[in-house]
N, C-alpha and C positions, 0 to 999 in steps of 0.2 A: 523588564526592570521591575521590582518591587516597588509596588502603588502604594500609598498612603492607605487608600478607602480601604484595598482586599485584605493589609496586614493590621490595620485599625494602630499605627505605632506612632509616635509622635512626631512632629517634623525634624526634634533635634534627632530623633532616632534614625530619621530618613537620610538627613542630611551627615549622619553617623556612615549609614551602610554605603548610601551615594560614596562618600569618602574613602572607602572601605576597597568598594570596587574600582574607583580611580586609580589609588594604590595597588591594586593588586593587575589590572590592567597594564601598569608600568612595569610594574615587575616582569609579568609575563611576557611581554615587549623585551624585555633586556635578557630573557631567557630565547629569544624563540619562537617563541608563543606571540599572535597576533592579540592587537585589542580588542579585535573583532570578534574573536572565540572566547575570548573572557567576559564576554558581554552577551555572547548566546549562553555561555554556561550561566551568568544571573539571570536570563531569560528564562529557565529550564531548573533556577530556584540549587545551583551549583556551584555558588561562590564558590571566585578561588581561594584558596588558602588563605589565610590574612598574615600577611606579609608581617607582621610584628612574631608571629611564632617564631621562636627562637631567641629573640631578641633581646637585651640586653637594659634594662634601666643603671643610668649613671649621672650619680650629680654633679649635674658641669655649673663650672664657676661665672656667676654674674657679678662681675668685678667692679665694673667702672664705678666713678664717683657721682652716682647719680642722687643717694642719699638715702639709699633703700640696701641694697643685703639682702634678698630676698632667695626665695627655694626657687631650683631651676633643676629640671632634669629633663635626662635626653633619652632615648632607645638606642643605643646600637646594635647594630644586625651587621654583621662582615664589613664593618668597618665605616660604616656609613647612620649619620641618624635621621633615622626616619619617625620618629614622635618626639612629642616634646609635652610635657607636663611641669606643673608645679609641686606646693606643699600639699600632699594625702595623707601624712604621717599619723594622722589622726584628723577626729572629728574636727570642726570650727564651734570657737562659741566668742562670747566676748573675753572671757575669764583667760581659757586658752586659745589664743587666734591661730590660724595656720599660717605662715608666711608666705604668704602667694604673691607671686611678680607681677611684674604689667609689660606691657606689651613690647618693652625696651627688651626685655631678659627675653621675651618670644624672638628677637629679632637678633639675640648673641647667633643663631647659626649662619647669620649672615656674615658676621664677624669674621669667626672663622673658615665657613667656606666659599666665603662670597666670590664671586667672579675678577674683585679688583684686590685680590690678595698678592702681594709681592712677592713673586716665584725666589727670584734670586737676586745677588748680590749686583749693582749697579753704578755705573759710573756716567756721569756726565760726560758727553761726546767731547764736546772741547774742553773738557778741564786736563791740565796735564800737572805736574807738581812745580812745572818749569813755566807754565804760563796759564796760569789758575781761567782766565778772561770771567772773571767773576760778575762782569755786567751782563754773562748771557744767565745767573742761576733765576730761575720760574720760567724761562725761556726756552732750552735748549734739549734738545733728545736724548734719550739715553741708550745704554748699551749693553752687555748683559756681561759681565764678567767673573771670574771663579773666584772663590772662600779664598780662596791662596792669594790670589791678587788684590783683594779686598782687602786683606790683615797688612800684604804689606803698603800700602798706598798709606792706609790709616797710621800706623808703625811709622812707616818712612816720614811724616808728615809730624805726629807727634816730637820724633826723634829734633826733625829740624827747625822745629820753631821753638822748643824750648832749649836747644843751644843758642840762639841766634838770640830771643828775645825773653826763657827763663820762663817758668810756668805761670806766672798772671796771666801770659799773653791767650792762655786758653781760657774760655768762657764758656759754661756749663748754661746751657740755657734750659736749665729748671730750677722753680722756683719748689719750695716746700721740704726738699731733703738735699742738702749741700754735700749729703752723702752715697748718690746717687750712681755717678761711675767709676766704679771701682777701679778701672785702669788709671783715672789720671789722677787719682787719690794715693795710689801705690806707688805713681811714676810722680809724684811729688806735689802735687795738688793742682788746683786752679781757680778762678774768679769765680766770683757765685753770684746770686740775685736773690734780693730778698724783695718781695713783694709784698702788701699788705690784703690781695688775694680774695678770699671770700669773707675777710672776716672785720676788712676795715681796721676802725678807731678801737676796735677792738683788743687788738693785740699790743696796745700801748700800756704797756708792762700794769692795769687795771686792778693784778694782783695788789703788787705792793703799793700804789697808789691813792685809790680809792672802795679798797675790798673784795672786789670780786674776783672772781678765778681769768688769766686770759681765757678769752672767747666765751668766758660767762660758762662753761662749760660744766655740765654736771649739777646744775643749782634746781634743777626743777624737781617738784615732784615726783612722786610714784605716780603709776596714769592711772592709777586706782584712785586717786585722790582728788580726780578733776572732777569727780561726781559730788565731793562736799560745796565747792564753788558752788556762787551765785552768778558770776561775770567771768569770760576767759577772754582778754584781749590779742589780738594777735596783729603785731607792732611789724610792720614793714616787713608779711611772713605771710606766705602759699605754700603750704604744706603738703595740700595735692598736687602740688608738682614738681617742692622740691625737695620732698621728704617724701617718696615713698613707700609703699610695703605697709605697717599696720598703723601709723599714727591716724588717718584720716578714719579709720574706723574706732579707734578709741575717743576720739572725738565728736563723731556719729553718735556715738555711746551716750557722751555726755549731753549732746544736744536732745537726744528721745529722753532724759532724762530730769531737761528744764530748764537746762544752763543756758545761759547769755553769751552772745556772742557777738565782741565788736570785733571790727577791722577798722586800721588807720592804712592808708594807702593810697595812692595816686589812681587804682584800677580796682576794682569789684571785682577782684579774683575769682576763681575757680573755687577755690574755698570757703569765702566769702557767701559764695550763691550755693553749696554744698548744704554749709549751716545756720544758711539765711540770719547772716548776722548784716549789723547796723553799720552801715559805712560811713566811716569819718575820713573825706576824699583831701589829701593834702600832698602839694606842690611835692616831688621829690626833690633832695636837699636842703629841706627848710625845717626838719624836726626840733631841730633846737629850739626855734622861733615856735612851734607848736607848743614845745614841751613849757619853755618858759611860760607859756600865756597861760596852760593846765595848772602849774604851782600856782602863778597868780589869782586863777581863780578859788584852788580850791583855797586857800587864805582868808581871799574875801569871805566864803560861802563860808568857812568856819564862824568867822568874827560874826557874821549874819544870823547863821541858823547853829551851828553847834556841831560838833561829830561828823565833823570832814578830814581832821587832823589827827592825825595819831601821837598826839604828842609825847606820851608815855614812852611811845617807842622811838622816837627822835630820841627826847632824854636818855633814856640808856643803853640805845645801839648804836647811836652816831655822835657825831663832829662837825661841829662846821655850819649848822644848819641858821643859827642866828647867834646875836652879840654873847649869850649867857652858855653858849657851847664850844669857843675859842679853841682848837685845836693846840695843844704843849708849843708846838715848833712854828708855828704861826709866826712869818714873819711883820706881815700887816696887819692891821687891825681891822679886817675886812669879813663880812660871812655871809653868806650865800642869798638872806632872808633881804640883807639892805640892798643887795644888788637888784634884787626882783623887784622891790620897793622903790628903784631909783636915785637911792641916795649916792651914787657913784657917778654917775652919767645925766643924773636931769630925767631921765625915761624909765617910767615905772613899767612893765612886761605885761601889762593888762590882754587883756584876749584882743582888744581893740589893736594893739601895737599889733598884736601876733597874729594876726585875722590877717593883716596888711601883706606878710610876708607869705604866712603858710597857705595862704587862699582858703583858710576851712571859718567857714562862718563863724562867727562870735557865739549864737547859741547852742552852738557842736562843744564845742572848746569847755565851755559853761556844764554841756550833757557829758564829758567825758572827763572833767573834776568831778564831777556826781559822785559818777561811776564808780570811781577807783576811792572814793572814801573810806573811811576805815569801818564804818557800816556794814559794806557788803565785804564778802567773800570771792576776792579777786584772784585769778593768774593772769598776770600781767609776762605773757613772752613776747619775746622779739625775735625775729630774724636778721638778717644783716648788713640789709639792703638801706638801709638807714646811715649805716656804718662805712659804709663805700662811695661817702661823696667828700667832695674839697668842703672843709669848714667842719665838718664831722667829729671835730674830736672831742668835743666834752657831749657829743650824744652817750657813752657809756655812763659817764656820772650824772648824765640827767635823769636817765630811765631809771635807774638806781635809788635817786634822789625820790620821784616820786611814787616808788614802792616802801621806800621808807616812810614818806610822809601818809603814806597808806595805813603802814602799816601789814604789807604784804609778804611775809617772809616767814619762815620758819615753824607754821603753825597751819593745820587738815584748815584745807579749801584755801591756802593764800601760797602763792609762790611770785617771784619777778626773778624771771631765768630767761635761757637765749631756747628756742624752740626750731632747735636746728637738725637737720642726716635723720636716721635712724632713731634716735634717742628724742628724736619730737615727741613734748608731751610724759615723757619718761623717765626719768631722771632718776640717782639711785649707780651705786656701783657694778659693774656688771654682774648678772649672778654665776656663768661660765665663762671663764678666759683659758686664751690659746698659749700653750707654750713658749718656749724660743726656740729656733732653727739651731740655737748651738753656732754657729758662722759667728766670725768677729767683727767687729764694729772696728771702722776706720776713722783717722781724722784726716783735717784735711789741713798741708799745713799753711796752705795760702790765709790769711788774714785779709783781705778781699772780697767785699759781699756792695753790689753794686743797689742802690736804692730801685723798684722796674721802672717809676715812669724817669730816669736818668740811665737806664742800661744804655739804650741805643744810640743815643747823643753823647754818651763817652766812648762810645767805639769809633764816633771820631773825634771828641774833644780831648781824649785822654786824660778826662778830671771828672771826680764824683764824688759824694760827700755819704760820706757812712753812716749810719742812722742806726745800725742793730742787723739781727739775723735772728727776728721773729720764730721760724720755724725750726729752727737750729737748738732752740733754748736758749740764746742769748738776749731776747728781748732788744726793747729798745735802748738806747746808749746813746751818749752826749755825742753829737755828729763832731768827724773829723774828716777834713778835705784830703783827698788820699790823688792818686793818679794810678792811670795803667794805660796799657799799649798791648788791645787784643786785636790777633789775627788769627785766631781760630776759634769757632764755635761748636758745641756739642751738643745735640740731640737727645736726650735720653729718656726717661719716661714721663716728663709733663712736655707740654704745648705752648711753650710761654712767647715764642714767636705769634701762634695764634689765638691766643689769653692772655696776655700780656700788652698793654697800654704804646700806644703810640707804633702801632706795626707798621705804616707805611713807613717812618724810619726806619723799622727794624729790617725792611724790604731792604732797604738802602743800606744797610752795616751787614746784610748776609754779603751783599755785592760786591762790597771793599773791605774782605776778609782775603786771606790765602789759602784759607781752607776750611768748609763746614762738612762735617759728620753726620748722619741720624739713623739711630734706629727706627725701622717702622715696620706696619702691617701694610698702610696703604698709602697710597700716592698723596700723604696728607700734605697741610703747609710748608711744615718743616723741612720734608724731605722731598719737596719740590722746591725749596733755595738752599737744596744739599748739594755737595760734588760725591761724596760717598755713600750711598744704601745699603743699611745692612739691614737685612731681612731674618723680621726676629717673629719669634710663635705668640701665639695668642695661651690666655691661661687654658683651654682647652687641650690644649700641647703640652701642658708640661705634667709632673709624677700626681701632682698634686698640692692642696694647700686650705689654710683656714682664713677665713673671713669674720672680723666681728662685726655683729648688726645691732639690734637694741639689747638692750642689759640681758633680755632672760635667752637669747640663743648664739650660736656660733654655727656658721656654716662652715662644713667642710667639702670641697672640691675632690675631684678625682679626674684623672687623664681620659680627655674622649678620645683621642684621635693620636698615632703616631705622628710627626711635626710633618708640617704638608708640605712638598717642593723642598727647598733648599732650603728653610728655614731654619733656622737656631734659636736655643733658649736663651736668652739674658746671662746666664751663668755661661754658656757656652762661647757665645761671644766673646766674652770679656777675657776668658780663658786663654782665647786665641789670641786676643791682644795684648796681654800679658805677656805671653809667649815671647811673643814677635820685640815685645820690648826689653827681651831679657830677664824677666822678673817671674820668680819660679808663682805659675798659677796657684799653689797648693800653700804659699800666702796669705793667702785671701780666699778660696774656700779649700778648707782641707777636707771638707765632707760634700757628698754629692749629696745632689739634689734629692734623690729619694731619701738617703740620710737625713736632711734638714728636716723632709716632709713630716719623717717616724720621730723627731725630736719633738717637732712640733705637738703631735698626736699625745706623744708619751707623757708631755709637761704640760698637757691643758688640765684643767683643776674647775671643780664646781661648788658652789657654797652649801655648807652645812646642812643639813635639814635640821640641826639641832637649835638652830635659834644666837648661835653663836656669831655666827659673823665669818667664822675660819671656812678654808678651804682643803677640799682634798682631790685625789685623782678621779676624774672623770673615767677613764678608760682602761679598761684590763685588756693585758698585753700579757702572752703567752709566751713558753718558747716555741712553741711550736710558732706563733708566728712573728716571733723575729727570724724565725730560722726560714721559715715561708717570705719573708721578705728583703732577705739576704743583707741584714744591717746590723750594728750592732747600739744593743739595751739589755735590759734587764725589764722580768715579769714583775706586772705590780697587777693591782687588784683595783680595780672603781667599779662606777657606777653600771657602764655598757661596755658590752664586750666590742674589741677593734673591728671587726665584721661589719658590728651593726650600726655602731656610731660613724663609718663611711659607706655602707649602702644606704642608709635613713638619709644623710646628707647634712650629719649635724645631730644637733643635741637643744631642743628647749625645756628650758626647766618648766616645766606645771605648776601654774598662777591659779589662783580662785583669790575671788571679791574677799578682803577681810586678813589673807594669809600673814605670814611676818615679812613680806616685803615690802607690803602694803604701807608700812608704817614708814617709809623714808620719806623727811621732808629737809627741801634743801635748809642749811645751815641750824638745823634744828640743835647741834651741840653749842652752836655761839646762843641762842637764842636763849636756848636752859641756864646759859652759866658763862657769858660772853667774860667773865676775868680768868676761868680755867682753859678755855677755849677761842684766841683771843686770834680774829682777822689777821692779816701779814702786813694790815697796814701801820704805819708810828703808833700810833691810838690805838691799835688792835679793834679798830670799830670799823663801821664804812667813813669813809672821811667824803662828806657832801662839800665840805673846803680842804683840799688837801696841799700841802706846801710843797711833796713830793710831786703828786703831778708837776705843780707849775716849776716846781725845778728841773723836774725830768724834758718836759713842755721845750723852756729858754732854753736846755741846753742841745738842743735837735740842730738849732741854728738853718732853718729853711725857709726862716720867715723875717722879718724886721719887728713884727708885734711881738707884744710882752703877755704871756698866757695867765690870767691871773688863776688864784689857787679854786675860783668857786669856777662852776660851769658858767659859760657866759654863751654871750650869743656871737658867732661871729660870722663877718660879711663874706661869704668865699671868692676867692681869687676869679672866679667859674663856675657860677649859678644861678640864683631867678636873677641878682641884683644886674649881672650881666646882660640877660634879655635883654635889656633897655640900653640906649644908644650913650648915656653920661653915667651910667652904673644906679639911675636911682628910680625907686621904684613909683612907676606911675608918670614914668618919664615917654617920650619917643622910641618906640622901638627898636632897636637895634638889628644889625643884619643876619642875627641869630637868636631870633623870639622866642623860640620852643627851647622847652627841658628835656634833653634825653637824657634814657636811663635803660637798661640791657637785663628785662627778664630773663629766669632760667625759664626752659622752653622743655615742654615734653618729647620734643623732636629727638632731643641727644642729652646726652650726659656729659655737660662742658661742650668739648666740642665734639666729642664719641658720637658714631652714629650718622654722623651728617652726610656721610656716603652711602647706609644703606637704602637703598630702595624702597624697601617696604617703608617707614619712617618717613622719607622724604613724600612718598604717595600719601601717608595718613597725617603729618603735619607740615603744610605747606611753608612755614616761615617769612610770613607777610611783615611788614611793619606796620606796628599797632599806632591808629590815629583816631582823634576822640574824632566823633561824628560830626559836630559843628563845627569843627575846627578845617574839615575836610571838606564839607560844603562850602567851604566858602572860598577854596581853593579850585571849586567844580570837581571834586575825586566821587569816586563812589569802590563802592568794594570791588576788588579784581581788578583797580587799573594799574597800571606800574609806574610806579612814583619816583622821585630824586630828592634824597637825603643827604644835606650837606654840612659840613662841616667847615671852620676854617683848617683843619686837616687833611681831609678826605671827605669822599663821595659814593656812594653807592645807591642802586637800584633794587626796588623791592615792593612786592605785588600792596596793594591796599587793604586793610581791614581795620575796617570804619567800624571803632565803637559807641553804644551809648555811656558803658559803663565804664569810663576813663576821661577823667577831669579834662575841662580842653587845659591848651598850652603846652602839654605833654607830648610825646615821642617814644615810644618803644620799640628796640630793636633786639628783637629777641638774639642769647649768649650763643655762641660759639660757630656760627659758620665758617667753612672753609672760605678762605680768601680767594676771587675769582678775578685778578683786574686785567681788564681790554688796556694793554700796553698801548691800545694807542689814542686813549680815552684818558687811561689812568682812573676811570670809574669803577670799583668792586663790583661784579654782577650778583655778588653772591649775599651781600647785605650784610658781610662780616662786621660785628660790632666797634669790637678796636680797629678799624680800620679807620674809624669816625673821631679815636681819642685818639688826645696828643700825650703832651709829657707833665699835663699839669701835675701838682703835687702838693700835697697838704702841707701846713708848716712842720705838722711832722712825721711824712716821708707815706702819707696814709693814700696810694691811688685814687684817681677821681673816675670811678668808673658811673656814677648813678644821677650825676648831677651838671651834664653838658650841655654846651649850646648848639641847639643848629635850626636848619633850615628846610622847608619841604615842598616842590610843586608836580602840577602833573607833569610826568616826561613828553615830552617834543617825540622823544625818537619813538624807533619800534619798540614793540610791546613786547616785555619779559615772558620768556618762557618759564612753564613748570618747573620748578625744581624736579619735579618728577620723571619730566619729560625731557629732560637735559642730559648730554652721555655721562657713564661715569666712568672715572677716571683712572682706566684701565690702561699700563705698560704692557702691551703685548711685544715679550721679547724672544719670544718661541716655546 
């Protein structure tokens, strides 16, 4: 073998060749050829060949919603990939980063060629159309049956539950696009779910409310701009884990550069210890109570020492803020300043009141009024996780609130925006966009969109109360109590069985359904309380596609792999079911899939270099190769030629310190000229007391309280105040002392991932418990514990922190649901399996702010996740 000492090379170069010859060993193994003689010829200084000559670099698509976009590319050699690399497209600097993935995007080849890939088409051993026995679905074995058989079971099945019971009775169990399966959209619609998802109090229509865009979305800076800051706060937000690809290095940037960095959070993130910033440790679900006590202070501090307040910029960017800023439509005579003051209630919001609630000490509270003073030079982001507990709803107009009272908005080194995906840190329009596929947009004509934590409880109460259709663009809307009668369920591209609130119901309503659907890769939740599997390709199977990531790049994809086993594309599916239901496929796409791809390619557009703002084609397209790709367009002229803009794998625009994008700061047109350029809100201001909210608030009707127009503080149905045995704080304990709350986890992307091996080996998915908290229950790290809920139970290894407030609970997001039928305990520590159906008064999920309970387990000791089978259909 080649020695270190005789070739003087370095170890990664060792551990290069080592590698080399490994591969090339197998190879020759698979020819014929022994490993043994591949191993005397590196003896004798004869490498064999390197098994990459020939081979093929292709950029295969890292899809999921992890919150990155990042470069991914594979080797093909005869059909098989045997390398994998990231972005080389160029140098790295700060200016231009390369887009390099993490070790998610190293682990897509397990995706799609993993050993627990779903060959073919499957049906439930005892389901028949004649006697569903839907209390065996997660139970019962399955079978292997043909495409032909598949379409018609699904066909025959759609056909007779919507004569019998009319198309509400179908239920699309994905949340986020209500437009999602084309067959039961063409075949007349069906019930939908709107869920309030990753984004919370957020998506309470904030536009026209209280100013801001939903989801806060788009407000932040250029990341060019975090260098003028003094302070960057990062509000209920880990960016290293849920924002991958370049935000943590623009960040990096900023910190070698001077910048301050707090965190407010229940745990010393990953982040947090990255950019050794200052931890402000607070109770999850109690921010309002936090935030309130920060206004309080910095008030005081003002009237005390001077230049805490930005009053100039209350005056004439806002409403609502005290008596002499009255909002037009103002029904009461109430504003935000006397509320915090006490004049409404008796109880002034002092950091002493909100110390009691938030757990963060009085002279934190006190240090982080400082902070955000209109003195320094703040970005004040937030994440979302603030936004996804019961009581949550005036957390948007509070964070708001105190960027205003900053003075942080619209001016080099001040931003208070949402620091969310890809776009963490980044903010600014994108500088390249992806075309359209050309394919038509469907509606759907069912009226029907079930609130999630009420989905599964109306599938047997047959009553739910509508609230909006957030992700649809309908926003939220005055609730009306509706009714439906479903008996079938559909699968399609979200998870919301196993992301979705209150899942041991939803165990219960797959079971006393007549018939559930799902498309899948692999033997996930879904399509293990299915009666039908249809086995669909992963993005490496299909012609190809484009992905948007932060403002200055756009990935494009290309096909690795012919579709493996019996699989089908998404398009092809639906084709077939179409079919089968009469309805000519060519409807609903009348261009194929490589068509859509070349539309897409042909309409993506890149911004000016001229300083203008305008956009033109990115891509030149020939005829020679529309004629090479057998579609039809017409040759236009851009920036890179079609070749090279899909072997690069994409297209980033080139950034330097200073350039003209440099200058985007969020709202910076209202801020020059806020009467030409005036918010969506009555005032056209941010409205700190808004009458639209609390109108929009009372008309939800999910609560019995009255939302008044300023932010208030309110008690959750389900949270700290609960801990305690009479609801008050400082009271007896109750039988559920601890706050849980459901990190993203770098193990998977939602709930992606959770089956592949390599992942489950390098992030175990313990449940996070503070260190004291755990001592005193006798745990220590690695033992396997019992987390309860009054919902659900599950089992899950220990990891005893220092750096996680005691009273807390964390069950890191997305595991596959795993329960001992005869336990009824989750083995798998799936998070919703522990929520029920709570629900904010307006319709806002309580995913971050639950009660439960935790001891050492009695029984046997949890196995690895790593070391547990997986979950493999072997049907020949």
């Amino acid at each position: 073998m080649v020695s270190i000492e005789s070739k003087n090379i370095s170890r990664r170069g060792f551990l290069g060749a080592a590698a080399a010859v490994a591969v090339g060993a197998a190879a020759l193994s698979a020819t014929g050829c022994s490993a043994e003689a591949s191993l005397d010829a590196a003896d004798k200084h004869e490498l064999p060949t390197d098994p990459a000559d020939g081979g093929t670099w292709v950029a295969a698509a890292c899809w999921h919603n992890c919150g990155g976009r990042c470069m991914n590319k594979v080797m093909v050699k005869d059909g098989a990939v045997i390398r994998q690399k990231t972005d080389d497209t160029h140098e790295d600097s700060p200016d231009y980063p390369q887009q390099r993935g993490c070790v998610r995007g190293k682990a897509q080849q397990q995706q799609c060629f993993g050993a627990d890939r779903l060959k073919y088409p499957m049906k439930r051993k005892s389901w028949s159309p004649e006697n569903p026995n839907g209390e065996l679905r997660g139970k019962d074995e399955w079978e292997r049956i043909s495409w032909d058989e598949a379409i018609d079971y699904v066909a025959g099945q759609f056909k007779s539950i919507k004569e019998k019971y009319g198309n509400q009775a179908f239920l699309l169990g994905s949340y986020g696009s209500r437009y999602a399966f084309a067959p039961l959209l063409a075949y007349g619609g069906h019930t939908s779910v709107a869920d309030s998802t990753s984004h919370g109090s957020y998506l309470l229509n904030p536009d026209t409310t209280i100013g801001i865009p939903s989801t806060d979305a788009g407000t932040c800076n250029d990341r060019t701009d975090m260098l003028n800051a003094d302070t960057i706060v990062f509000y209920a937000s880990n960016p290293a884990w849920s924002a991958p690809g370049t935000p943590s290095y623009h960040y990096l940037r900023a910190k070698e550069a001077g910048v301050k960095f707090i965190t407010v959070d229940p745990i010393y993130t990953a982040s947090a210890q990255m950019l050794d910033a200052y931890w402000i440790p607070i109770r999850t679900g109690t921010d309002t109570a936090f935030m309130l006590g920060v206004a309080s202070e910095m008030l005081r501090l003002d009237a005390e020492e001077g230049d805490v307040i930005d009053w100039g910029f209350l005056d004439k960017y806002t409403v609502g803020f005290d008596a002499d800023h009255k909002p037009a439509d103002l029904k009461e005579d109430v504003n935000f300043r006397d509320y915090v003051e006490g004049a409404y209630d008796g109880q002034p919001k002092t950091a002493e009141w909100a110390s009691n609630i938030c757990g963060v000490p009085m002279e934190q509270i006190t240090y982080f009024a400082r902070e955000i003073g209109k003195t320094r030079n703040v970005w004040m982001l937030h994440n979302f996780a603030a936004a996804r507990c019961n009581g949550s709803e005036n957390v948007p107009q509070l964070f708001m609130t105190l960027g205003a009272m900053g003075g942080h908005f619209g001016k080099p080194g001040n931003c208070t925006a949402n620091n969310y995906h890809a776009n963490a840190g980044n903010g600014g329009p994108a500088l390249v966009k992806a075309g359209k596929t050309g394919l038509p947009s469907l509606e759907n004509p069912i009226d029907g969109v079930i609130p999630g934590p009420q989905v599964w409880e109306a599938c047997f109460s047959g009553t739910y109360r509508q609230v909006g259709d957030w992700y649809a663009g309908d926003g939220s809307q005055a609730g009306v109590d509706k009714t439906c009668d479903i008996h079938c369920i559909v699968h399609d591209e979200n998870a919301y069985l196993q992301t979705g609130p209150n899942m041991k119901r939803g165990i219960e309503a797959h079971r006393k359904m007549d018939f559930v659907v799902a498309k899948a890769q692999f033997m996930n939740t879904q399509a293990r309380y299915s009666d039908i599997v249809l086995p669909v390709t992963t993005k490496w199977e299909v012609p190809g596609g484009l992905d948007a990531s932060n403002r200055e790049f756009l990935f494009c994809y290309s096909q690795v792999t012919e579709p493996l086993y019996e699989a089908k594309t998404d398009q092809e599916i639906n084709a077939l079911i179409l079919e089968a239901l009469g309805i000519d496929p060519a409807t609903v796409y009348p261009i194929s899939e490589k068509q859509a791809f070349f539309n897409q390619l042909a309409g993506t557009t890149v911004v000016k270099e001229d300083g203008s703002g305008a956009y033109e084609p990115l891509i030149s397209i020939t005829e020679d190769d529309i004629e090479r790709w057998g579609v039809e367009g017409k040759p236009q002229t851009g920036r890179v030629g079609l070749q090279e803009f899909i072997e690069n794998g994409g297209y980033q625009v080139k950034r330097a310190l200073g350039d003209q994008y440099s200058a985007f700061l969020g709202y910076a047109d209202f801020i020059a000229d806020p009467d030409a350029n005036p918010l969506d809100t009555a005032s056209g201001k941010f409205e700190i007391t808004s009458q639209a909210k609390a109108d929009l608030y009372n008309s939800i009707g999910l609560t019995d309280r009255t939302y008044q127009p300023y932010p208030e503080y309110i008690v959750p149905s389900i949270g700290y105040e609960t801990t305690f045995k009479n609801g008050e704080i400082g009271g007896e304990a109750g039988e559920y002392p601890y706050l849980m709350f459901n990190p993203h986890y770098f193990r998977r992307s939602h709930t992606v991932f959770d089956n592949c091996p390599w992942m489950r080996e390098a992030w175990p998915n313990p449940v996070f418990l503070n260190a004291s908290d755990a001592a005193e229950k006798g745990i220590e790290d690695g033992d396997t514990v019992r987390v309860w809920t009054k919902y659900g139970e599950v089992l899950r290894k220990a990891c005893c922190l220092e750096n996680m407030r005691p009273g807390q609970v964390g069950i890191p997001h997305g595991s596959w649901v795993n329960v001992d039928e005869e336990t009824g305990i989750d083995l798998a520590g799936a998070d919703n399996y522990l929520i029920g159906n709570d629900i904010s008064g307006c319709g806002v999920t309580s995913y971050n702010n639950n009660n439960c309970n935790f001891e050492k387990y009695a029984g046997a000791a949890l196995e690895d996740d790593c070391d547990q089978p997986m979950r493999i259909v072997d049907l020949g």
